[in-house]
C-alpha positions in Angstrom: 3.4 45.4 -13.1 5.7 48.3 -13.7 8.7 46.2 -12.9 7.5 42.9 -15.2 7.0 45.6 -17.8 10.5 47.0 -17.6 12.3 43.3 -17.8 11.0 42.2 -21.2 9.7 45.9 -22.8 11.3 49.4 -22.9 8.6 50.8 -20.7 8.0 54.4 -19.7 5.4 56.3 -17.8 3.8 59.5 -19.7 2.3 62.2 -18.0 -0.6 63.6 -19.6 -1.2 66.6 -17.3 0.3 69.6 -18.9 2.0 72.1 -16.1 1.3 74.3 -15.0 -2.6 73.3 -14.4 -3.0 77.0 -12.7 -2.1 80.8 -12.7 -1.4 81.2 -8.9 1.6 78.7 -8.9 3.9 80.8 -12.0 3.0 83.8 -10.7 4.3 82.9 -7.0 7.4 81.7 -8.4 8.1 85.0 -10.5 8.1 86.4 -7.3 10.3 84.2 -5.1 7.7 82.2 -3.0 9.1 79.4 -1.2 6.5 77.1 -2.4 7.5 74.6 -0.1 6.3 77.2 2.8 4.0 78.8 1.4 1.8 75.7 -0.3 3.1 72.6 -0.2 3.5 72.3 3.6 0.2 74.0 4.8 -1.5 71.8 2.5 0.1 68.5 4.0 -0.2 69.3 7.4 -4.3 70.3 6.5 -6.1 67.8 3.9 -2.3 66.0 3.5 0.1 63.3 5.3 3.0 61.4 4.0 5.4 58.8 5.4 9.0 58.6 4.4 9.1 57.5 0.8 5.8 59.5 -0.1 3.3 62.0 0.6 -0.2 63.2 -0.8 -3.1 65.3 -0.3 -6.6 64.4 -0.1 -10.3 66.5 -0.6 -13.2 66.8 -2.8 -11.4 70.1 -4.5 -10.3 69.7 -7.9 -8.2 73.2 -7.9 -7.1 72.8 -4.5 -5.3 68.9 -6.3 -4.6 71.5 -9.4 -2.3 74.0 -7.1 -0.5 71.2 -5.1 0.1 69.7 -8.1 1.7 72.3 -9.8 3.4 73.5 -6.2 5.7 70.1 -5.9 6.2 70.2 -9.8 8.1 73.6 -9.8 9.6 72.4 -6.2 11.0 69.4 -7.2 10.4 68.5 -10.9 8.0 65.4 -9.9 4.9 64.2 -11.4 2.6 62.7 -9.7 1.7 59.0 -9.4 -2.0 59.4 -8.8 -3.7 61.6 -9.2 -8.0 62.8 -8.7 -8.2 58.7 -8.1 -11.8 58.4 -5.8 -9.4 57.2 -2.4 -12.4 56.4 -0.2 -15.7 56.2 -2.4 -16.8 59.4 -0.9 -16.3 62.0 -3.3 -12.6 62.6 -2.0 -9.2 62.3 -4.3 -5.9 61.7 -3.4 -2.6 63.5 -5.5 0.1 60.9 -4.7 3.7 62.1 -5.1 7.0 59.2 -4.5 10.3 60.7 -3.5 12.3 60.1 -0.9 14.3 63.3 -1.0 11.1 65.4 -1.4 10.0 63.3 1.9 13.2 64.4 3.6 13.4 68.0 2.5 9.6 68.2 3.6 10.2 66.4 7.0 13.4 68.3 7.8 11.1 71.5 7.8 7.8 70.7 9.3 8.7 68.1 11.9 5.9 65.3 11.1 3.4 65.1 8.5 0.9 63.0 10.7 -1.6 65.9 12.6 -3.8 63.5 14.0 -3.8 59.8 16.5 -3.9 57.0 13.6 -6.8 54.3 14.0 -6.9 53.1 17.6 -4.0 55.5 19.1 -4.6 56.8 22.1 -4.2 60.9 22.6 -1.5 60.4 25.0 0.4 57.8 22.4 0.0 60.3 19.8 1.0 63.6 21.6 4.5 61.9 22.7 5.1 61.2 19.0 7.0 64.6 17.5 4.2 66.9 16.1 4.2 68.7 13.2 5.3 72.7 13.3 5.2 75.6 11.2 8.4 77.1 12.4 9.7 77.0 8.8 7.3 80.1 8.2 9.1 82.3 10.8 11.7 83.9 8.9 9.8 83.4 5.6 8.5 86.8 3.9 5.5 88.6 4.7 4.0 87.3 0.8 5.1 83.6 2.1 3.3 84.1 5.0 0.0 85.4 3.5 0.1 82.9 0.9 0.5 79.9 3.4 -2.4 81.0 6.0 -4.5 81.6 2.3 -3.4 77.7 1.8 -4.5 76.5 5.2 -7.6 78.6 5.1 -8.2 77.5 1.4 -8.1 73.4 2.6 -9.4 74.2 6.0 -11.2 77.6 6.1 -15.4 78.3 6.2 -17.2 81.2 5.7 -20.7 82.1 6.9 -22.9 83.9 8.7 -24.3 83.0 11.8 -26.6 85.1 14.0 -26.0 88.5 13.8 -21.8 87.9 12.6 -19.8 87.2 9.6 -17.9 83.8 11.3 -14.8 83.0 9.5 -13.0 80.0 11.1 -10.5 77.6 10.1 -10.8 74.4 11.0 -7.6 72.5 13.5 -7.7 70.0 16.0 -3.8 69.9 16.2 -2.9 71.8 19.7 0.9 72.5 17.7 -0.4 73.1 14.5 -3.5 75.4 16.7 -0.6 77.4 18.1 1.3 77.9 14.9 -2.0 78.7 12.7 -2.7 81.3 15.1 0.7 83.0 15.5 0.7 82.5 11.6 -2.6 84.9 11.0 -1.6 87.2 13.9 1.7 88.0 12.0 -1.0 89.0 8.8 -2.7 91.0 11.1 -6.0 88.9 11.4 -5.9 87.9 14.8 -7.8 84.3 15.5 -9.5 82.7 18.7 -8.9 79.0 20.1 -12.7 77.8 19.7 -13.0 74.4 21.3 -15.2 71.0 20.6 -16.6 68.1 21.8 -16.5 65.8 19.4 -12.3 66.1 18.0 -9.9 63.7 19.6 -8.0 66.9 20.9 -10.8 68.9 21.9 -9.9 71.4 19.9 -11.9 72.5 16.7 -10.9 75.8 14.9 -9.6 79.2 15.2 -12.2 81.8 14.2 -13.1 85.5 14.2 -16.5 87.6 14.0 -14.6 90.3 13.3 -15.8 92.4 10.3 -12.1 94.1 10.3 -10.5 90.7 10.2 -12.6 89.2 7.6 -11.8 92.5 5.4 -8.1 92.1 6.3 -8.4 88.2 5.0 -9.8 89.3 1.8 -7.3 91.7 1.1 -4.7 89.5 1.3 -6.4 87.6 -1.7 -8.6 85.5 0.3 -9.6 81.7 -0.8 -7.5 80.5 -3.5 -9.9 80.7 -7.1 -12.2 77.9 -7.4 -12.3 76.9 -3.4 -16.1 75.8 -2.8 -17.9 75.1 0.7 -18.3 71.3 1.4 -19.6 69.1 3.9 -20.2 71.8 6.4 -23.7 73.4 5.8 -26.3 72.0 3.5 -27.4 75.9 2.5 -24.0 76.7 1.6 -22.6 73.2 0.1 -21.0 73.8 -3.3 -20.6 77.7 -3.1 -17.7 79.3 -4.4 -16.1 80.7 -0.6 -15.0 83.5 -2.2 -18.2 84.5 -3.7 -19.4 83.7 0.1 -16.6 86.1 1.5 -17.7 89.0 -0.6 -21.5 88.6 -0.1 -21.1 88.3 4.0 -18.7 91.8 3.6 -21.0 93.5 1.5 -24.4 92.7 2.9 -23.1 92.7 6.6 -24.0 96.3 7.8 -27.7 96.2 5.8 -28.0 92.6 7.3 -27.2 93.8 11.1 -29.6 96.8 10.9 -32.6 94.5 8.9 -34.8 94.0 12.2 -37.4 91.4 10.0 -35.4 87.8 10.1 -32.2 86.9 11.0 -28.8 87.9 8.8 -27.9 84.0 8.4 -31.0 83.7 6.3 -30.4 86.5 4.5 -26.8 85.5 3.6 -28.3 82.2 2.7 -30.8 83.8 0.2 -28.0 86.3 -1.4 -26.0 83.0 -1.9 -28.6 80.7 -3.3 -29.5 83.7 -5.8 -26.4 84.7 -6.7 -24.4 81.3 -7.4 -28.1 79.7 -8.2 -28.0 76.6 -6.5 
């Protein structure tokens, strides 16, 4: 359509989104953030893929769209071609950028944009394909660093309370991306376990930590980007804001583990429900 348009009109395409759409983006840029590192990259090889000509990101998140968005528009000057379009009929949305030299810059630092075996690949088909990396982040700066495991965490990241424990785990199925995720938050100083699972093509599901001190630590580094919510992972905690979730498990966690009566899950649950009132 675009091409019959441009051979009998003058035809252009007008963006309506005003940049930036958020705060975090600007302000990472006043202070030198590679935003390709630190947001752009994480975010592709999380909720993300791209091929050669194009790449885009995926999830029910409207900031998490809003802070890609704004990450490959100060990156590379490009607006994007779609963007919150329902991709699936499932509540997710696609942010569609076309670029060929974005592709290539992209690919040129991460390896491969596909994580996982496409429909009907085998594991062993997949894993002899080249995986993706994170290598890009090892001479990066300690902010860059902190700002891309705050990405991954932000696409990929749950916090609860299970048992007697705060459980903050990020969820990876990737054994190269496992590896670099890990070394990634250990460099931070919020060291992560391998936890495995049954039902991912790799057997591997997330890294995760019960540790108060590393939940703190995650926190302090800013935490969840603004406006992250819980989805699709726990009907008690489905639509809470994971940050408010973060500070509730933190604050309540000592009362919780001494309260004798019911278990600290339910307890988390009930400060949630009150506090966000849903």
């Amino acid at each position: 359509m675009v091409n019959f348009l441009q051979t009998f009109y003058n035809y252009q395409k007008v963006c309506k989104l005003k940049f930036p759409l958020t705060k975090i983006v600007p302000g990472l840029v006043e202070q030198g953030v590679d935003l390709r590192k630190a947001i752009i990259m994480p975010l592709l090889q999380s909720d993300g893929s791209g091929k050669k000509k194009d790449f885009w990101l995926t999830g029910k998140c409207v900031s998490l769209h809003s802070i890609f968005a704004d990450a490959v528009f100060y990156t590379y000057k490009l607006l994007p071609s779609g963007y919150f379009f329902d991709s699936n009929e499932s509540g997710c949305y696609k942010t569609y950028f076309i670029s060929k030299i974005a592709c290539k810059d992209l690919l040129n630092l991460c390896g491969a944009f596909k994580s996982e075996p496409a429909h009907g690949q085998s594991r062993a088909e997949f894993l002899k394909e080249k995986q993706p990396h994170m290598k890009y982040l090892e001479k990066s700066s300690l902010l860059e660093k902190e700002t891309a495991l705050r990405s991954y965490a932000s696409a990929e990241g749950y916090i609860g309370h299970t048992g007697k424990n705060p459980k903050f785990e990020i969820a990876c199925a990737n054994p190269s991306l496992c590896k670099y995720v890990k070394r990634l938050a250990e460099a931070v100083g919020i060291p992560l376990r391998v936890q495995k699972a049954h039902n991912t093509w790799s057997g591997l599901g997330a890294l995760s930590t019960g540790k108060v001190s590393s939940i703190e630590k995650f926190k302090a580094i800013g935490g969840f980007f603004s406006g992250m919510k819980i989805s699709g992972s726990t009907k008690y905690l489905e639509g809470a804001e994971k940050n408010e979730v973060l500070e509730i498990v933190l604050k309540h966690n000592k009362d919780l583990i001494n309260n004798k009566k019911e278990k600290p899950s339910k307890q988390v649950i009930g400060f949630v429900q009150k506090i966000t009132s849903f």
